[in-house]
N, C-alpha and C positions, 0 to 999 in steps of 0.2 A: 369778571369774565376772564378764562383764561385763554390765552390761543393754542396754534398748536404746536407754535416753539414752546408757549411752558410747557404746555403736559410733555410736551417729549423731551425736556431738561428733570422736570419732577420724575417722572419714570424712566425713565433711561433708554425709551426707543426712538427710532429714527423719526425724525419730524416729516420724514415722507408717510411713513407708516400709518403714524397720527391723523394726516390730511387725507388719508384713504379708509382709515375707521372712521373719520367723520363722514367720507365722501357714502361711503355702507353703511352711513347709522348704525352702525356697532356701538359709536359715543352717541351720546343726546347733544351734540352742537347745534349749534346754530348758524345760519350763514346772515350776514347783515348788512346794511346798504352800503356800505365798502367793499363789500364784494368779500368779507374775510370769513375764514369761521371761527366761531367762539366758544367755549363750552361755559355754562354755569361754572361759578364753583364751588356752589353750593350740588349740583350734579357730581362734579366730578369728586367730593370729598366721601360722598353718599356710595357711588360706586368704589371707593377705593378700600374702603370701611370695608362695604359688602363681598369685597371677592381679597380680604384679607393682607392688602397689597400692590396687589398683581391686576395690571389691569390688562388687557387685551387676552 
């Protein structure tokens, strides 16, 4: 599972940015009983494959 400090280290956008694509379901995250979100990372490798790089 990655948070949304990785993907926003992996990608290079701001981790606010991240926590409002999940907050929009733009990403497939997950929120979980920490209260945190998560995404696959098996999701997130699947998306990243799919749009060539570029995620958001």
């Amino acid at each position: 599972m990655l948070t949304a400090q990785h993907v926003a280290e992996i990608t290079g956008l701001h981790v606010n940015r991240v926590r409002s694509m999940f907050n929009r379901q733009a990403l497939p995250a997950v929120k979980l009983d920490n209260n945190r979100w998560y995404l696959p990372k098996q999701k997130f490798l699947e998306l990243f494959d799919a749009k060539s790089g570029i995620v958001g």
